[in-house]
C-alpha positions in Angstrom: -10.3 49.9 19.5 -10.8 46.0 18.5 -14.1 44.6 18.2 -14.5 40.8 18.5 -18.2 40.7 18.9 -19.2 38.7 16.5 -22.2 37.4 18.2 -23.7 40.7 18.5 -23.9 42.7 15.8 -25.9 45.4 16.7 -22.7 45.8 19.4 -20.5 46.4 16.8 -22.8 48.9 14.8 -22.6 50.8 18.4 -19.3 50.8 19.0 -18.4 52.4 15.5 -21.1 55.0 16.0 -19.6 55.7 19.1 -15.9 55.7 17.8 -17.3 58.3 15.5 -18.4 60.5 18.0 -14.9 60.4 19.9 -13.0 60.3 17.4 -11.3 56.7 17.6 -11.3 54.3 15.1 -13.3 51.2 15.5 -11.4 47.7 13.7 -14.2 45.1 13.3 -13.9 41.7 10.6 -17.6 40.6 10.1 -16.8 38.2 7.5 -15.0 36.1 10.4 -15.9 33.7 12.9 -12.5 33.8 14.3 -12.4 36.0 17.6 -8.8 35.6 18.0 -7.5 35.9 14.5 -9.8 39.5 14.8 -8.2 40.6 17.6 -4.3 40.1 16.4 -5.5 41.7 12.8 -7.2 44.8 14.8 -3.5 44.9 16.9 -2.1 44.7 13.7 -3.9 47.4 12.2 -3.2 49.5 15.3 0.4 49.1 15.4 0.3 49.9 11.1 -1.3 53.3 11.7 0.8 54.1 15.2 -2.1 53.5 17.4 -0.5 53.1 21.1 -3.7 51.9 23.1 -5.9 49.0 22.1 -9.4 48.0 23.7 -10.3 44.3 22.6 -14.1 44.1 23.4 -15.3 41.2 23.8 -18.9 39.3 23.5 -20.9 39.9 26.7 -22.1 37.7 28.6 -25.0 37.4 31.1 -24.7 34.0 32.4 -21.5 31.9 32.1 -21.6 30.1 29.4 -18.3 27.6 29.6 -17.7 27.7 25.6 -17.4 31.1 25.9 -15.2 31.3 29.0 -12.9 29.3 26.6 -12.6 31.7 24.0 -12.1 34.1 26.1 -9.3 32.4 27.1 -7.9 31.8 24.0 -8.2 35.6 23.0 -6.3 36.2 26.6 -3.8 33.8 25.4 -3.0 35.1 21.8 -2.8 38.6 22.7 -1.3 38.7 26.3 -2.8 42.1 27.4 -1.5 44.3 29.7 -5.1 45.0 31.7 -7.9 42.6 31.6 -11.0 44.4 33.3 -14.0 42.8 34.0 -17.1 45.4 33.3 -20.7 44.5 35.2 -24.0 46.4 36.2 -24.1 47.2 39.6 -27.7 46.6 39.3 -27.5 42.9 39.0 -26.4 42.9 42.9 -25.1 39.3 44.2 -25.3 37.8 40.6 -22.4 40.3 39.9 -20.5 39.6 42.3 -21.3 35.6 41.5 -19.9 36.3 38.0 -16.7 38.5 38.8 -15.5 35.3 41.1 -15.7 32.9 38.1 -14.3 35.3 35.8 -11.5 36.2 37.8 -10.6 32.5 38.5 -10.6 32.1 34.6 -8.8 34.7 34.0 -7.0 36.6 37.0 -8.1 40.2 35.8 -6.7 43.7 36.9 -9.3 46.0 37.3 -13.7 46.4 37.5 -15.7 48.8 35.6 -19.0 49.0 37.5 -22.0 50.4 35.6 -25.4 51.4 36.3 -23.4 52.8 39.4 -25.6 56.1 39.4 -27.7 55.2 43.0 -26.0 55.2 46.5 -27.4 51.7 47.4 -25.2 50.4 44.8 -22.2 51.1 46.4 -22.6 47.7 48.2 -21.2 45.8 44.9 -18.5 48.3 44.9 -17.6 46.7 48.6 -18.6 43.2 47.4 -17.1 42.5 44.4 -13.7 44.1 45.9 -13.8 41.6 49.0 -14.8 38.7 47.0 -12.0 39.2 44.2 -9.8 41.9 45.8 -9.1 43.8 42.5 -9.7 47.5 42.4 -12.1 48.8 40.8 -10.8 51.1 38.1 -13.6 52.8 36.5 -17.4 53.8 37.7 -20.6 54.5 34.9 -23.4 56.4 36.3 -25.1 57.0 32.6 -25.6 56.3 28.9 -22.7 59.1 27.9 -19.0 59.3 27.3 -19.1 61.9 30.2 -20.7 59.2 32.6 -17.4 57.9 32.7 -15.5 58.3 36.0 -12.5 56.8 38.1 -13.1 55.3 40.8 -12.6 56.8 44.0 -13.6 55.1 47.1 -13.3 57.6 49.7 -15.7 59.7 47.3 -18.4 57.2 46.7 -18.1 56.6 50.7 -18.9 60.3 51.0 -21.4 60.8 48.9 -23.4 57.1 50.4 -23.4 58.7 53.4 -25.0 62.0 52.1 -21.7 64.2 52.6 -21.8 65.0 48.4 -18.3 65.0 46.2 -17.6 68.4 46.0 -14.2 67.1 44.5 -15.5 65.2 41.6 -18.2 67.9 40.7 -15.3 70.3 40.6 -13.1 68.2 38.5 -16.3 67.4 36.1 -16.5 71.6 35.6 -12.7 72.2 34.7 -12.9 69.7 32.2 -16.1 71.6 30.4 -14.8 75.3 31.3 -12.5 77.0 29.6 -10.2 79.5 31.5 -9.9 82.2 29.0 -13.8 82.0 28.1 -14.4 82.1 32.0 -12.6 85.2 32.2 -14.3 86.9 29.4 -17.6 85.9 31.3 -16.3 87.2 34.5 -15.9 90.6 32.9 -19.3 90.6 31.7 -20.6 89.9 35.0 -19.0 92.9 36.7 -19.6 95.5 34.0 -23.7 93.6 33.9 -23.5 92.8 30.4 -24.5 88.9 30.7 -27.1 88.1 28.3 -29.3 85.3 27.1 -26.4 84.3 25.0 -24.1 83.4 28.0 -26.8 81.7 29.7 -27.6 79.5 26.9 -23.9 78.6 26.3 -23.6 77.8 30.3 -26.5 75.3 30.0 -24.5 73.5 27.2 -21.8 73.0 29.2 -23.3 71.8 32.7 -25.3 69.3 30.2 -22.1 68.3 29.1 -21.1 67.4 32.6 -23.2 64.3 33.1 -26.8 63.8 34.1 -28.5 65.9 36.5 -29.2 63.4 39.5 -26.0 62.8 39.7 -24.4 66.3 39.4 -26.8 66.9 42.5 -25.9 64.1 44.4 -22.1 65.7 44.2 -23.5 68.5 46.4 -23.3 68.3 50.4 -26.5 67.4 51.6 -28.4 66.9 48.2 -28.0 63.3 47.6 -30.2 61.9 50.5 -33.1 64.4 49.5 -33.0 63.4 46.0 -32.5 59.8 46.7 -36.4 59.4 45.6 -37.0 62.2 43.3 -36.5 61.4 39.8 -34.8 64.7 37.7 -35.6 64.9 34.4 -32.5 65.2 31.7 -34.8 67.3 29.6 -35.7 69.8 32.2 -33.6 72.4 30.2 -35.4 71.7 27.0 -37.9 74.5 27.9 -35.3 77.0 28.3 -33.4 76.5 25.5 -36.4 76.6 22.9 -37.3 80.1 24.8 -33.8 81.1 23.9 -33.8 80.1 20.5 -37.1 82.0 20.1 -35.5 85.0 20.7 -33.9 87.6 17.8 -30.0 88.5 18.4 -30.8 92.1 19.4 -33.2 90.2 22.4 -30.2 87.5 23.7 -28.0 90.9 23.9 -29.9 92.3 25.3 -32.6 91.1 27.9 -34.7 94.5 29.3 -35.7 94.9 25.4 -37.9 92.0 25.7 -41.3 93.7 26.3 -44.1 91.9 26.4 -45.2 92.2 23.0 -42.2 90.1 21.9 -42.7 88.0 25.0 -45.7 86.7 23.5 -44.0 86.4 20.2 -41.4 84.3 22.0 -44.0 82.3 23.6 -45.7 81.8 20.7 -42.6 80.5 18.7 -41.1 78.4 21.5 -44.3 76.0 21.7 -44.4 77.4 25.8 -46.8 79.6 27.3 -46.1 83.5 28.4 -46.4 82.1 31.9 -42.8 80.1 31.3 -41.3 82.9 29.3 -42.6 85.3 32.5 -40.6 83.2 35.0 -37.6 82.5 33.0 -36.5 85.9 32.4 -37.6 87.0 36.3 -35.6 84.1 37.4 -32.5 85.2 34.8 -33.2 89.0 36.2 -32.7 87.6 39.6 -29.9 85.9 39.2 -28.0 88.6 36.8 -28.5 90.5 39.9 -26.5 88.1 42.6 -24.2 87.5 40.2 -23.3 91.2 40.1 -23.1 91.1 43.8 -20.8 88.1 43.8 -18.6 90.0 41.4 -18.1 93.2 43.7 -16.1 92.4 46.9 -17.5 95.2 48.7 -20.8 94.4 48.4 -20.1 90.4 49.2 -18.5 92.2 52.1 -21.4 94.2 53.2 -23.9 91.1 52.3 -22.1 88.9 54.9 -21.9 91.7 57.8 -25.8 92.0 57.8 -26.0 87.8 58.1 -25.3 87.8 61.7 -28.7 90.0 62.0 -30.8 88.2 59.7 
């Protein structure tokens, strides 16, 4: 990854933080002034160390601002990259789509990242951006994380605008955070009832790792529409996971020791009341309980005869 962001240098402080994170080293020159000399020492540097993929970023740009437009060029013209693609909040509306013409007559890009994509009323610069430059858009955002990250696909985004969810893409999100031989181990558990407090609290880390919550539940059929004005709060499993961590070893392995002497204790050491510890282990007894029923054909069997008479 190339950095030529030299009017931003917070920018550039952010993008190595996040090459960190991911693992991808971050080629930045702030001793230069020269945007195009740092992207062909960054390719350089790349090609040096066997790197196969380079990502110039360039400075952003709220407004157009001709002298920048020009360098822009320039950097097009030195490097001669194989995709140009033209990032923009969905949030700014027409202005985007104002802003994707210009740039697209400057520079005759290949693809749209639209960001900030994460409410359904924003699919309309999806539609106008595509008719008014008719390049596809590659990539969606729909948060702050790595995760957040999507392709596009229209036929999705048109599903889940008109409340039908993304089954599809909510799927897709979960193989990538579920391991197959660790979801088999689980599944064991769950017949034999042995899930504990342990499992739980590893299952919470990965559907966090899945994205934000809104939009996990506006990938479910029906859910979108009647969460189009509630706002869900990324730290809703805060709570939970401090009542975990409260707990001893023997207590995660094993759940019907927790009395209410060490419920208390738990309570206590969790900064929650006994009232939230109360309901989080009821609603954990609960749900051991259909997940033992899922995991027994003969009684999902049984469940769905007596529906019809319900």
């Amino acid at each position: 990854m190339v950095a030529d962001d030299i009017y931003r240098p917070a920018a550039i402080d952010q993008l190595e933080v996040l090459g960190q994170q991911i693992g991808v080293p971050v080629y930045s020159n702030r001793e230069s002034k020269d945007p195009i000399a740092i992207a062909k020492e960054g390719i350089a540097l790349a090609k040096q160390n066997g790197h196969n993929v380079v990502i110039i970023d360039t400075a952003g740009r709220l407004s157009i601002d001709e002298a920048m437009m020009v360098e822009i060029e320039q950097v097009k013209d030195a490097v001669k990259p194989h995709e140009i693609l033209f990032v923009v909040d969905a949030m700014t509306g027409q202005d985007a789509v104002n802003t994707a013409k210009v740039f697209n007559d400057r520079l005759n890009f290949t693809g749209v990242v639209l960001t900030k994509l994460d409410g359904d009323t924003r699919g309309g610069a999806a539609l106008s951006i595509k008719s008014v430059v008719n390049k596809p858009i590659k990539f969606i955002g729909t948060g702050e994380k790595m995760e957040a990250l999507d392709v596009f696909h229209p036929d999705r985004m048109a599903s889940r605008i008109l409340g039908m969810g993304d089954v599809v893409s909510l799927v897709e999100r979960a193989q990538q955070q579920f391991d197959e031989k660790e979801a088999a181990e689980l599944q064991k558990k769950i017949r034999k009832n042995k899930f504990d407090f342990n499992d739980f609290y590893s299952q919470i880390q990965q559907i966090k790792k899945m994205g934000n919550m809104k939009d996990l539940m506006g990938m479910i059929p029906g859910v979108g529409k009647m969460m189009k004005d509630v706002e869900v709060d990324d730290n809703a499993f805060k709570a939970i996971e401090a009542i975990i961590q409260s707990m001893t070893p023997h207590e995660k392995e094993n759940p019907d020791s927790i009395n209410q002497s060490r419920r208390n204790r738990i309570a206590n050491g969790s900064g929650t009341n006994l009232a939230e510890v109360n309901r989080l282990i009821k609603q954990f007894d609960d749900m051991r309980k259909v997940m033992k029923q899922m995991s027994n054909p003969a009684a999902m069997a049984s469940m769905m005869r007596r529906m019809p008479k319900m």
